[in-house]
C-alpha positions in Angstrom: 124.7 235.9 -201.8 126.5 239.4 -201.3 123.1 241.0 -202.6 121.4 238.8 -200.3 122.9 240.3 -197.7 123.5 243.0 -198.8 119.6 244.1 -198.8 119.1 242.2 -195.2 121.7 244.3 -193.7 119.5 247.3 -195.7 116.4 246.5 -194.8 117.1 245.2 -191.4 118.8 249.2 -190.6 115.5 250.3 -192.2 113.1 248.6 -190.3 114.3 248.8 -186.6 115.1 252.6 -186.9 111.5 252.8 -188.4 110.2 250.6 -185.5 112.0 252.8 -183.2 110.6 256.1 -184.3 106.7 255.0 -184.6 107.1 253.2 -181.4 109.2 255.1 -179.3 108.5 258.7 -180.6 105.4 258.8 -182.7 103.1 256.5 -181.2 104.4 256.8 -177.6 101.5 258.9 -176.2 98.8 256.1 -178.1 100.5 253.5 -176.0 101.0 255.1 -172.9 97.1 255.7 -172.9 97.0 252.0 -172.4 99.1 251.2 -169.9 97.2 247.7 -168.7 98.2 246.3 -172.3 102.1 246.5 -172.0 104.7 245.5 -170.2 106.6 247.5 -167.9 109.2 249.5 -169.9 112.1 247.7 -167.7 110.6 243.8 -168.6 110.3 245.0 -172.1 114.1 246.0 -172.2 114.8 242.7 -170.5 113.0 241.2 -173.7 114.4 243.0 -176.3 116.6 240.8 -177.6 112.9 239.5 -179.2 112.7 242.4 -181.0 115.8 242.1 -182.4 115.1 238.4 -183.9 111.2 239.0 -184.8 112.4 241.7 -187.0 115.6 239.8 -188.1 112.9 236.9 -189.1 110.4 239.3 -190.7 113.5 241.0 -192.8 114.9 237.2 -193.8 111.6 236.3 -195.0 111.0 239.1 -196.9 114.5 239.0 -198.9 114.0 235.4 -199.0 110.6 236.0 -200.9 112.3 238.6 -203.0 115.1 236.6 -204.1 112.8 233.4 -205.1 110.4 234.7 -207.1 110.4 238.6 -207.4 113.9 239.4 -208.2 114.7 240.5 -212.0 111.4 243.4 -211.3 113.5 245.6 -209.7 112.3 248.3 -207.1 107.9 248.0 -208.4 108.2 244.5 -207.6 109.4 244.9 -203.9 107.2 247.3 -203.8 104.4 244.8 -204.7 105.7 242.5 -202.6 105.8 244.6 -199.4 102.2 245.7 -200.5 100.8 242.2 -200.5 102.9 241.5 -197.0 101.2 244.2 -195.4 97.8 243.2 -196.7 98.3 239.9 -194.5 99.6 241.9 -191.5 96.7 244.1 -191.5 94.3 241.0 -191.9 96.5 239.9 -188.6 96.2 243.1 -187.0 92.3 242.9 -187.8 92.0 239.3 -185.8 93.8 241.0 -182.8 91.3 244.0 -182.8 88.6 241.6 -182.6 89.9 239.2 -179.5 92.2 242.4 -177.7 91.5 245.4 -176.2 93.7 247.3 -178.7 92.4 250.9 -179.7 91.0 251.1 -182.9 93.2 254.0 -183.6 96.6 251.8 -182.8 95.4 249.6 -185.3 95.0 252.4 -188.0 98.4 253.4 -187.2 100.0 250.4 -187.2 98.7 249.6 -190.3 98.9 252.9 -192.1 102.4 252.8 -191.2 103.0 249.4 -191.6 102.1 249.9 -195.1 104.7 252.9 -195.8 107.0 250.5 -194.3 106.4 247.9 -196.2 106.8 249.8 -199.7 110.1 251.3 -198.2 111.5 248.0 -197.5 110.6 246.8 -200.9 111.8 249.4 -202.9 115.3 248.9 -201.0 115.6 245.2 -201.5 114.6 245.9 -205.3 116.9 248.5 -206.2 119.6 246.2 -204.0 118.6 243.4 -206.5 117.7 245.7 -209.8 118.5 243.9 -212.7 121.7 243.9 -214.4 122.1 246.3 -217.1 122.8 245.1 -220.8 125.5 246.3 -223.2 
């Protein structure tokens, strides 16, 4: 249990100062290009709180995948793990680009990063839940 949380506390640090820089740094000039897709910055405030549990859920899942069936392969099989995640989100992404106006671009970078992401968050849940060392 104390690893459990122990690499949601981890990855959950990871992933919303991650979110913060692609989204509010990097990305910011790719969004504001399409303003008619977004919110206005003060309603998205006002739901922010959602961002706080969608990533808190996506996080949870992704140590509860780790934990019941890839723990024991250390750091490569997080990284597996966050690869074959990703492969779904981009196949989600992919279904939005075809029934939204998204920019084909946003999509790239989303998942591009997504992916480096992904691999990060694995390789810190695996090295949180590396196996034990024999005598």
């Amino acid at each position: 249990m104390k690893r459990f949380v122990l690499a949601f506390i981890a990855a959950y640090i990871f992933i919303f100062f991650w979110g913060w820089l692609l989204n509010g740094v990097f990305l910011k000039d790719v969004y504001a290009q399409t303003p008619n897709l977004w919110r206005p910055q003060s309603e998205m405030m006002s739901l922010f709180h959602w961002i706080i549990i969608g990533q808190a859920l996506i996080v949870f899942a992704f140590v509860m995948m780790y934990a019941s069936g890839f723990a024991g392969g250390g750091v490569m099989a997080g990284i597996r793990l966050g690869v074959l995640l990703e492969i779904a989100a981009i196949g989600m992404r992919l279904g939005f680009y075809a029934v939204q106006p998204f920019p084909g671009k946003l999509i790239f970078y989303g998942s591009a990063s997504g992916l480096i992401e992904m691999i990060i968050v694995g390789a810190i849940v695996g090295a949180i839940y590396k196996p034990a060392r024999t005598a």
